[in-house]
N, C-alpha and C positions, 0 to 999 in steps of 0.2 A: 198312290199313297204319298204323304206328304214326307221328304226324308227325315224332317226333326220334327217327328212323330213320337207323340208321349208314352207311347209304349215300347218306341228304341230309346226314349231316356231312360225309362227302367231298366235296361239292362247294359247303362251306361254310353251311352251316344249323347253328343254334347256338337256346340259350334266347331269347336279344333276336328273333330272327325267329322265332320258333315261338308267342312271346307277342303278334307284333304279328300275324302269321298269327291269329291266334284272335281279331283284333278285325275283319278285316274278311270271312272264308271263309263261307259256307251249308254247310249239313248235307251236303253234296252234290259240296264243294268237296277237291280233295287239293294241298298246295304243291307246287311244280314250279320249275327254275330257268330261265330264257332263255340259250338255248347259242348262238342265231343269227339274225338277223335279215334274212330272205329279203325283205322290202317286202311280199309279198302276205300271208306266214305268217310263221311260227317255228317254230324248233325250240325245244324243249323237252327238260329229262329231271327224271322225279318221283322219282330215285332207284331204280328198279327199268328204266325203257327208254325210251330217248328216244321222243318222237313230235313229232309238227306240230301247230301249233293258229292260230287267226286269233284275233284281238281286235277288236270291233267299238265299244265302247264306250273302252275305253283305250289309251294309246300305252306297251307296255312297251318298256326298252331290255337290251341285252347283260349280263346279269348280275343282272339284277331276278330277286324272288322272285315268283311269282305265282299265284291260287289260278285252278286251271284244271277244269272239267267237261266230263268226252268232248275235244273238240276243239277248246274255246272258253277263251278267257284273261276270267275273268269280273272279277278285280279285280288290282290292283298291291300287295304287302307293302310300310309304309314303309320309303322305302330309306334305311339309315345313311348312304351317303357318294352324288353325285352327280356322277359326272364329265362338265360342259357345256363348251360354248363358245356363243358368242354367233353365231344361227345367220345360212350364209350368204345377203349381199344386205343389202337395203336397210330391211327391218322387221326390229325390234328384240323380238325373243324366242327364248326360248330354247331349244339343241337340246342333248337329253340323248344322249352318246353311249356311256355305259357306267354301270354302277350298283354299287354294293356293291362297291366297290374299296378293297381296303388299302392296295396299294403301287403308284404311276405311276414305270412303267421312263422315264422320259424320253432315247431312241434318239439317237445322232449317229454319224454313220462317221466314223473316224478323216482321210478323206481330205473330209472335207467339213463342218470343225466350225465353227459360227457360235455364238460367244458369245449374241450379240443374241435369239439365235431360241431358246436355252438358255432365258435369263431369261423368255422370253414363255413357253414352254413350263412351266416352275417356277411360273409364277405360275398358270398353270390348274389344276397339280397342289395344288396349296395350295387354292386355289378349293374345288375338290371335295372335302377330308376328309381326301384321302389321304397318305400318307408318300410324297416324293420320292426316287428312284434315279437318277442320270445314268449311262447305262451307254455307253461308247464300243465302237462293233463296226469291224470289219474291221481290227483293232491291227496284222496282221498283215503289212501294205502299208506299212507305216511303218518306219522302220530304227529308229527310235527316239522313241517317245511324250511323251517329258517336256515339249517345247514346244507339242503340243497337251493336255496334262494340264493342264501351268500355266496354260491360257488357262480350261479347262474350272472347275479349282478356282476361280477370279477370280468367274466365274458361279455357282458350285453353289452358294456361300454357305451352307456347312458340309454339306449336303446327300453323302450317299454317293456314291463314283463306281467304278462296274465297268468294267475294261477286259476287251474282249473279243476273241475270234478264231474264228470257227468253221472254220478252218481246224485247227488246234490244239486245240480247246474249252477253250481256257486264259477262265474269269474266268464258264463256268456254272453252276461250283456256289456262287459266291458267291450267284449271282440265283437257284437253289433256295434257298437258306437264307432269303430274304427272302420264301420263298412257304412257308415249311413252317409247322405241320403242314397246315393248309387253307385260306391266305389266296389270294386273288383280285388278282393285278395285271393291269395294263395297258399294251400298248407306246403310246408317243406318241413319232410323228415323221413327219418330211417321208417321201415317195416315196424308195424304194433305198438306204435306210441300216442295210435287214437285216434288217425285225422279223419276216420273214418266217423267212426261214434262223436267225433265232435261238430263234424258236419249233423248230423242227426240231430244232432243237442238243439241246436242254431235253427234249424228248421222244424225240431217239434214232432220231426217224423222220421220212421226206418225209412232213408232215400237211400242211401247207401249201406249194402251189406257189410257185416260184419260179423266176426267170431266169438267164442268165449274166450275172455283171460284168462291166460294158463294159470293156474290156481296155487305154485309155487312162487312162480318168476313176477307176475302182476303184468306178463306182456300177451298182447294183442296176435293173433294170427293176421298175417296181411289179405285183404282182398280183394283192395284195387287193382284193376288191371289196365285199366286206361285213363286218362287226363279229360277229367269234365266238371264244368261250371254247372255250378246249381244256384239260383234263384231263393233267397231267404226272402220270408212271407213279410218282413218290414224294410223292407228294402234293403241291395247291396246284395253280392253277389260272392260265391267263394267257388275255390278251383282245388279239387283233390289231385293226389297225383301219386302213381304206385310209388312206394318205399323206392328212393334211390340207391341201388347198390353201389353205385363211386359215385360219391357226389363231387365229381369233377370241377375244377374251376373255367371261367373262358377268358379271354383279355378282358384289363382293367387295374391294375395295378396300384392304381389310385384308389381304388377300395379298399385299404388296406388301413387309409390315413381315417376313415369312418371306424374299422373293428380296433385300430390300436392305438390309437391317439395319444394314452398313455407312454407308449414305447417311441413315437415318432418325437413326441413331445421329448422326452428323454436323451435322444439321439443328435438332437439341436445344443445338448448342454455340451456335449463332447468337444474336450480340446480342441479337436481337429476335425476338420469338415468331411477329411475321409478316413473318418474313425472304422473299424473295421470289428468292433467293437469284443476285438480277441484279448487286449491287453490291458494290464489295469491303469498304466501313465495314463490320464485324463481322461477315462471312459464314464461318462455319468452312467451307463448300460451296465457294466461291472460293477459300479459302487453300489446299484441298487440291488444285482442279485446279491452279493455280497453279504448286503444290512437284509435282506427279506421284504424290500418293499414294492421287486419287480419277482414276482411267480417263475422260477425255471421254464415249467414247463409253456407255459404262456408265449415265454420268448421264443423257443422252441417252437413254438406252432406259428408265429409270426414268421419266421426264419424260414422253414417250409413253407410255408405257402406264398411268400415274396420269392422265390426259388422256384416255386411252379409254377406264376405265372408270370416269371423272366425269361424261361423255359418254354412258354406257349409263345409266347413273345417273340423268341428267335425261331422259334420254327414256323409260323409264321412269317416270319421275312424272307425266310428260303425260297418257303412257297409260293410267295408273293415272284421274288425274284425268277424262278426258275419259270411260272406260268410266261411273267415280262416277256424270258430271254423266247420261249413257246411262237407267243405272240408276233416279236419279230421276226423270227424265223416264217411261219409263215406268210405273215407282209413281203417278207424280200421274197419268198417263193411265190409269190402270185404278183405281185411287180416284173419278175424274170419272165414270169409267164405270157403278160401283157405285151412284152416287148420283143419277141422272137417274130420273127417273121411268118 
C-alpha cells in the first residue's frame, strides 16, 4: 500500500506526516491512525480496516499517527499539535489526551455557561497548537441567547463562537466547515453539556450513546468513557473525550497572552515595568477595575491560572534537576566501576 494513500488522507495524513513516518517506520512497518483508546489495546485504522493493536514500548494517544506491524504499535509519528493537561493528582507530569488536532471545539450548554472555566478551557486549547472554537449547545432551552453570548464573547477573546441546538441543528454546519476538508477536532468540556449528542448531530447518526436531559437542570448525563475519533460522512474528523473532572493546565505560559490580550495589553500601560499591579500609583490594571472596564473576576481567573502554570513550571525544574543530579550519579557510579581493578 502506497503510504500517501487516499484513504490515509481521509483521515488526515498529508506530506509533513508521511515525511516524519519515514524517519521513524522499519521495512515492515505501515502508518495507521489511533481511533480509540481501550486501556488494554486500540483501535486502529491504516486506511484500508480498522483493527486492534497493544503498544508495549509506547504510550500513543487519540489521533496519533503510528507505525504499527500485525498487531503491535511499534513507534509514535511526531505529532504536530499536542492536546495535554496536567495529569490528575499530586505528580506533576504530563497526560496527553488527544494528538494531531487542528481545531479544539471548547463545549458549554447554554443552561450552564461559566466564563471562568471558558478561559481555563482556551488556555489549554492555545497550549496545544490548536485553533480555538467556543461552541454553545442546547441554544434551544433559552428564549433568548444574547446575555449568555455577551458573557461568552467577554471570555473567547476574539476566538469564534457556534451557537448550537441539536434539537433544530441550527449552528452544525458552521462546525463542519471548521473540519473540512480533513481536519481533526476535539470536544473539550465538563460532563452533560452535549459533546455527545453533538457528535451525532455532525454525523447524522446515534454513534455515540447518550442520556435523557434532566428535565429541570437542562443537563446531560455523561456517557463517555473513553477518547475516540469519529469520521464525519463529509469529511473531517472529531474526537470526544469523557467530561474532564480537573481540567488541569500543563506548561506554556504564553498561552495566556492568546485568553487575555485584553489584561496583557493593559499591563504594558503601567508606570512601571514591574507593576505588581496591587497599587493604584500608575496601575493602568487598577484604573480599569476601578471605572468597570476590566471584569474583577476575569482578572481573578487570569491571576490563577498565571499562578498555576508558574507552579507547574517550578516543579518541573526540580524534577528536571533532581533526575540531572540521578543521572550523574549513576555516570560516576559505573565510571568507578570501570576502573577498579
Amino acid at each position: 500500500m502506497s503510504q500517501f494513500d487516499s484513504r490515509l488522507t481521509s483521515l488526515g495524513w498529508d506530506h509533513h506526516f508521511e515525511e516524519e513516518f519515514k524517519k521513524i517506520a522499519g521495512p515492515r512497518n505501515v502508518p495507521a491512525r489511533v481511533l480509540a483508546d481501550y486501556g488494554a489495546d486500540y483501535l486502529l485504522h491504516d486506511g484500508q480496516r480498522s483493527l486492534r493493536a497493544t503498544a508495549r514500548h509506547v504510550d500513543p494517544a487519540v489521533g496519533d499517527w503510528v507505525a504499527v506491524e500485525g498487531d503491535a504499535i511499534q513507534s509514535i509519528v511526531e505529532r504536530r499539535t499536542v492536546f495535554a493537561r496536567q495529569s490528575p493528582g499530586t505528580q506533576t507530569r504530563q497526560q496527553v489526551l488527544a494528538a494531531n488536532v487542528d481545531v479544539t471545539f471548547i463545549v458549554a450548554a447554554a443552561t450552564d455557561v461559566n466564563a471562568r472555566r471558558v478561559e481555563r478551557y482556551l488556555t489549554i486549547a492555545w497550549q496545544s497548537g490548536a485553533m480555538p472554537v467556543i461552541v454553545l449547545t442546547k441554544a434551544d432551552l433559552l428564549d433568548s441567547p444574547d446575555e449568555v453570548l455577551s458573557e461568552l464573547e467577554t471570555a473567547a477573546a476574539g476566538s469564534p463562537i457556534a451557537v448550537t441546538s441539536s434539537v433544530s441543528g441550527a449552528g452544525l454546519d458552521e462546525i463542519r466547515r471548521h473540519l473540512q476538508p480533513n481536519r481533526t477536532g476535539v470536544l473539550l468540556g465538563p460532563s452533560g453539556v452535549g459533546k455527545s449528542t453533538l457528535i451525532n448531530g455532525l454525523v447524522g447518526a446515534p454513534v455515540m450513546r447518550t442520556r435523557e436531559i434532566h428535565g429541570s437542570s437542562g443537563e446531560g448525563r455523561h456517557m463517555t468513557s473513553h477518547r475516540q475519533l469519529v469520521q464525519l460522512p463529509d469529511g473531517g474528523m472529531i474526537i470526544d473525550t469523557p467530561g474532564l473532572r480537573e481540567a488541569q493546565l500543563w506548561e506554556g505560559e504564553d498561552a495566556l497572552a492568546a485568553v487575555f490580550d485584553d489584561i496583557e495589553e493593559l499591563a504594558r500601560r503601567c508606570r512601571f515595568n514591574d507593576c505588581a499591579h496591587r497599587s493604584d500609583h500608575g496601575c493602568a490594571i487598577k484604573a480599569a477595575l476601578t471605572d468597570g472596564t476590566l471584569d474583577t473576576g476575569r482578572f481573578e481567573s487570569y491571576g490563577k491560572l498565571r499562578r498555576e502554570l508558574r507552579s507547574i513550571a517550578v516543579r518541573n525544574d526540580a524534577r528536571l534537576r533532581i533526575e540531572e543530579r540521578r543521572n550523574w550519579r549513576n555516570i560516576s557510579r559505573d565510571a568507578r566501576a570501570r576502573t577498579r581493578p
